[in-house]
Each structure stands twice: as C-alpha cells, then as structure tokens.
C-alpha positions as CSV (number, residue, x, y, z in Angstrom):
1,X,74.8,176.6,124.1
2,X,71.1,176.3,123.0
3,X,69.2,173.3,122.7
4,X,67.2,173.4,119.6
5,X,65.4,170.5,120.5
6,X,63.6,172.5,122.8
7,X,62.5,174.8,120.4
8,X,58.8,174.6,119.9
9,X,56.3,176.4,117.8
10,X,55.2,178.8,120.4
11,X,59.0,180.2,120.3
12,X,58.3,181.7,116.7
13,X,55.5,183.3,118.3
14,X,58.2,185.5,119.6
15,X,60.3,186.6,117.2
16,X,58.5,189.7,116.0
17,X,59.9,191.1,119.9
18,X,63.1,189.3,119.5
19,X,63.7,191.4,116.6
20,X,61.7,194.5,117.6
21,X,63.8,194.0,121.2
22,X,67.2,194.0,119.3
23,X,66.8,196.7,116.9
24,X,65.9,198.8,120.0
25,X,68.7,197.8,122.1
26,X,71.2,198.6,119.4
27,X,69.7,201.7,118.2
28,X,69.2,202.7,121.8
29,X,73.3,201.4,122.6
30,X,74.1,204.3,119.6
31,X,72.5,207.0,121.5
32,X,74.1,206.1,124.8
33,X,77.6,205.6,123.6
34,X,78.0,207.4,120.4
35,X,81.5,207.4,120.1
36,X,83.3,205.2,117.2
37,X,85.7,203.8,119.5
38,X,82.8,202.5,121.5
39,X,81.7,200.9,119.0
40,X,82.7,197.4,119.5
41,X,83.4,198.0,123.8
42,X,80.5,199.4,125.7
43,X,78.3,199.7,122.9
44,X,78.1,196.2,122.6
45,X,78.1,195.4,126.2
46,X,75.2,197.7,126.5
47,X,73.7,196.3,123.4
48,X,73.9,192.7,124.7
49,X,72.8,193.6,128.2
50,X,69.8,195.6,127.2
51,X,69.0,193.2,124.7
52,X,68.3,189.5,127.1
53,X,67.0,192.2,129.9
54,X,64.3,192.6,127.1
55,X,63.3,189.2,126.8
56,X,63.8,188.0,129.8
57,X,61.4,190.8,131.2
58,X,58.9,189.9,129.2
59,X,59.2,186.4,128.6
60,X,61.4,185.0,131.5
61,X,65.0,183.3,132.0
62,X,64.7,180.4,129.7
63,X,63.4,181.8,126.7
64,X,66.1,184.5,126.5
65,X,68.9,182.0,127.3
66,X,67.9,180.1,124.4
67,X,67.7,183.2,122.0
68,X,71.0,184.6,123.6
69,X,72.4,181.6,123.4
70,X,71.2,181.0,119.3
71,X,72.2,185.0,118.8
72,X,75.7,183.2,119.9
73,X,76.2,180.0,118.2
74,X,77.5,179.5,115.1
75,X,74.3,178.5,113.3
76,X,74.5,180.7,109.8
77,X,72.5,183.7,109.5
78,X,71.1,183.9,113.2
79,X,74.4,182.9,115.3
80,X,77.7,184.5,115.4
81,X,79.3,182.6,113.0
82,X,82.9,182.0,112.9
83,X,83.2,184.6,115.9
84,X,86.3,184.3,117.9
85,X,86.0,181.9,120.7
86,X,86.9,185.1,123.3
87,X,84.6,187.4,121.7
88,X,81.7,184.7,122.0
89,X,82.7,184.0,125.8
90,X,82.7,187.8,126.3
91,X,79.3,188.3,125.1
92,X,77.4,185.0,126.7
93,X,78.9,186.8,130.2
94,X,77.2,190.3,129.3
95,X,73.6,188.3,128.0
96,X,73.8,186.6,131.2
97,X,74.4,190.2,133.3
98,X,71.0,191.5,131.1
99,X,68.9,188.1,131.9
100,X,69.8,189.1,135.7
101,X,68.5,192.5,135.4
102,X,65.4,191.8,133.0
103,X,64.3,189.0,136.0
104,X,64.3,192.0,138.6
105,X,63.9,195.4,136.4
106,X,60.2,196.5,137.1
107,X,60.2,198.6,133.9
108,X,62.0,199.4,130.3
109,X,63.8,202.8,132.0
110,X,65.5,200.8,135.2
111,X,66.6,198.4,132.1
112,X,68.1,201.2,130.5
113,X,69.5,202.6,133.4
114,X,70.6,200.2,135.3
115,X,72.5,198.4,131.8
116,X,74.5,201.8,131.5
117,X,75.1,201.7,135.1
118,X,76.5,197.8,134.9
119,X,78.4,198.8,132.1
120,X,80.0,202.1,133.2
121,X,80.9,200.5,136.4
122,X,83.0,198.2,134.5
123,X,80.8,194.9,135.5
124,X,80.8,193.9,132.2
125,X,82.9,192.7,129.8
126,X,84.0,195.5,127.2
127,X,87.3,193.6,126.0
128,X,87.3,190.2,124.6
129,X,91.2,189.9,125.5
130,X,90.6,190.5,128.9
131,X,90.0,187.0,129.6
132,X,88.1,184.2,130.4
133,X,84.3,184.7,131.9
C-alpha cells in the first residue's frame, strides 16, 4: 500500500499527468473494448495497465507504485474506497503488469499495443473471483 510519508511536494507537481494520463487511458480502454459487458473485465484491465505504463514511462517505477497504489486504497475521494478486497487485489496485479511495460515501452503506441496484447492473451486479471494475485 502507499506510504504517504513519502509524499513530497514535488509529487503534486505531477498530478496535472496523473489526471491527463488517466482520463486517456480510460477514454482510450472505451475505444479498444467497446462492449458493455467489457466494461468492468478487459476494459478495466486495459484501463489499469495503460494507466501505471503511463507514469511509470514518464516518471519511473516508484512514483507510479505510489499513485497506483493511492488510486487503490481506501483514502476517500482518490482511493477505491470500500472496494472489495478481490477487486482491489485484482487491480494492484494489472497496475503492476502496466509499471512492467511503462519501464521497457520506448513509446505511447507499444504501450497501447502491447496492454491490448497483455490483456487479450489473458495475462491479466479480468475477473476479481478468479483468485488471489
């Protein structure tokens, strides 16, 4: 979970991306799997995946841990409060599959890409009752 002791100044710095980077992931996850029934499976996935490649493309492994890692807590307003303890699990797995690929992706179309292909493949986790991560 994050450690919001080490949350300095310069983080805030970031947050105009952090929102810029989510609002493109999800509109861009709507595009890519438009159905309804995706909605809440690969959508999400993707969503997640594209999401912490984003960040951690641009501003490395730690600081998208911690702002995967807030997006997931249950702090009010940013976190994902009162979210099912599988559902949580599920999506810390797929942010952790997007940090990988945001360390090695050499541009925002191999992010794309390569997050469908993760997805699609069935890498990650689409199904919060699938198990444990």
């Amino acid at each position: 979970m994050a450690d919001i002791t080490k949350f300095t100044p310069y983080a805030v710095v970031k947050v105009p991306f952090l929102t810029k980077a989510n609002t493109y992931a999800s509109n861009n996850a709507e595009s890519v799997y438009p159905k309804k029934e995706q909605a809440t499976r690969e959508r999400d996935a993707y969503r997640h995946i594209l999401w912490q490649a984003m960040l951690a493309n641009r501003y490395g492994e730690p600081t998208a841990n911690f702002f995967g890692n807030m997006h997931e807590s249950d702090l009010p307003v940013i976190g994902g409060f009162k979210q099912p303890a599988d559902q949580r699990a599920m999506d810390l797995y797929n942010n952790r599959l997007g940090v990988e690929l945001g360390l090695k992706a050499k541009d925002m179309k191999e992010m794309m890409d390569e997050a469908k292909r993760i997805v699609d493949s069935g890498m990650a986790k689409v199904d919060a009752s699938e198990g444990t991560y």
